[in-house]
C-alpha positions, 0 to 999 in steps of 0.5 A: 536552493530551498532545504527539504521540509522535515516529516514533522514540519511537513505533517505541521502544515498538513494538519494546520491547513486541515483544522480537523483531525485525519488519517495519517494515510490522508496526511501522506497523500497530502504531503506527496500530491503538495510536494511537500518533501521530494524524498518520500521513499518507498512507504510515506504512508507508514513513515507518517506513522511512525513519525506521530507515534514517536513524537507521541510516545516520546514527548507525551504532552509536549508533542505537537500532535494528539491521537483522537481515534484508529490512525487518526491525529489532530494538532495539539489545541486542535478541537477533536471530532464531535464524539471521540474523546482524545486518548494519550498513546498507550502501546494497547492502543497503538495502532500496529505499522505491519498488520497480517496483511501489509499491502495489497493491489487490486485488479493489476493488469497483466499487460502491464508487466513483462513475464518471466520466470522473476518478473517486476511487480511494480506498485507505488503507495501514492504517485511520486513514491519510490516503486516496490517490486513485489515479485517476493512476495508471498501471501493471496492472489486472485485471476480474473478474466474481466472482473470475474473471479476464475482463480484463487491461488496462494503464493508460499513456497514459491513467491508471487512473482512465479507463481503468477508467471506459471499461470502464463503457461498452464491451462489458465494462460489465455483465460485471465487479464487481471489479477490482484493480490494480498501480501504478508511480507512487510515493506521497508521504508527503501522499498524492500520485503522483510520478513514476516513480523511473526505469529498472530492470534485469531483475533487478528486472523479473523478479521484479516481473512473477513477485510480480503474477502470483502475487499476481493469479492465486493459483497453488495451488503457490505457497505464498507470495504476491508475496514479490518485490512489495515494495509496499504493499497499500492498502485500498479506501474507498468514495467519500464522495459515495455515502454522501451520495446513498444518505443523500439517497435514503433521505430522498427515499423516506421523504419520497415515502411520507410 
């Protein structure tokens, strides 16, 4: 059996096929979709990450990987891009894992998931990740019914989870089919919620609260989405406990018609 490559080696040979420098996002895609590691956990993206700030901040010049802009890495040798000039890592220019918002899923579908009062709110990085359940989480959400915008909520005291699972029983049950949702609860490498890093400062904040409402609203003259939301997008899965009840319905009829 051939050994695991290592992140490093892993993110070597990303970033050597690619000749050119690339988010470290990008470079996490490309490791998942190759299958380059089959142990990727819940967050590859941001294990990419802390994996070339170590080398960089621990091996100076001798690391293997030279950071050239916002999140964005070449290989040492590596021309840079036209225009960017490479920067040694300094901690004011690191780019921070966990921002004020930390993920985020846009337009889930409420069929999807199988309503309780803590329900699973499954939703990977990139396909082949492990799943995080975000039913804790705290932070924004927003109700659609198609893709209009009915109802904006917070989740603080109560989780996001609960709170989407009373809006199955209020006034608004039968009005919306989507929803999507803005998190502050960072998630850990094994798929977990931690706590909230800690306070932030308005330069932080404003630009958060402009990315969501760009990113949530889709503003026909903002040309570019939430570029402030440093985030990472998860993708819904559907709870596997649907999948059985739908298979066990299909048997039932089948049997019934028998």
């Amino acid at each position: 059996m051939a050994k695991e490559m290592t992140w490093k080696d892993a993110i070597v040979e990303v970033l050597k096929e690619a000749g050119a420098a690339m988010h470290y996002k990008d470079i996490a895609d490309q490791i998942v979709s190759r299958g380059l590691r089959k142990s990727v956990g819940a967050t590859p993206a941001a294990t990419v990450s802390a994996q070339l700030a170590t080398s960089i901040k621990e091996l100076g010049d001798k690391s293997p990987f030279v950071k050239v802009g916002r999140g964005e890495y070449v290989l040492r040798g590596c021309k840079a891009p036209t225009g960017i000039q490479v920067t040694p890592l300094t901690e004011e220019h690191d780019e921070e894992q966990y921002e004020i918002i930390t993920s985020f899923g846009m337009f889930w579908r409420r069929d999807m998931i199988l309503w309780n009062a803590t329900p699973r709110l499954l939703g990977v990085q990139q396909l082949g990740a492990e799943p995080v359940n975000f039913n804790k989480q705290l932070g924004i959400y927003l109700l659609y019914d198609g893709r209009e915008v009915i109802y904006v909520g917070r989740a603080t005291e109560r989780p996001l989870g609960r709170r989407l699972y009373e809006h199955t029983l209020d006034r608004l049950s039968t009005r919306w089919d989507r929803f999507s949702w803005f998190g502050l609860l960072p998630v850990s490498e094994k798929g977990s919620l931690a706590a909230i890093p800690g306070q932030y400062g308005s330069e932080q904040l404003i630009p958060a609260l402009e990315a969501i409402l760009i990113e949530a609203l889709e503003p026909r003259q903002n040309r570019r989405r939430g570029d402030d939301l440093a985030a990472v997008e998860y993708l819904q899965q559907e709870d596997p406990e649907i999948k059985k009840q739908k298979i066990k319905d299909t048997i039932e009829s089948v049997l019934n018609k028998a």
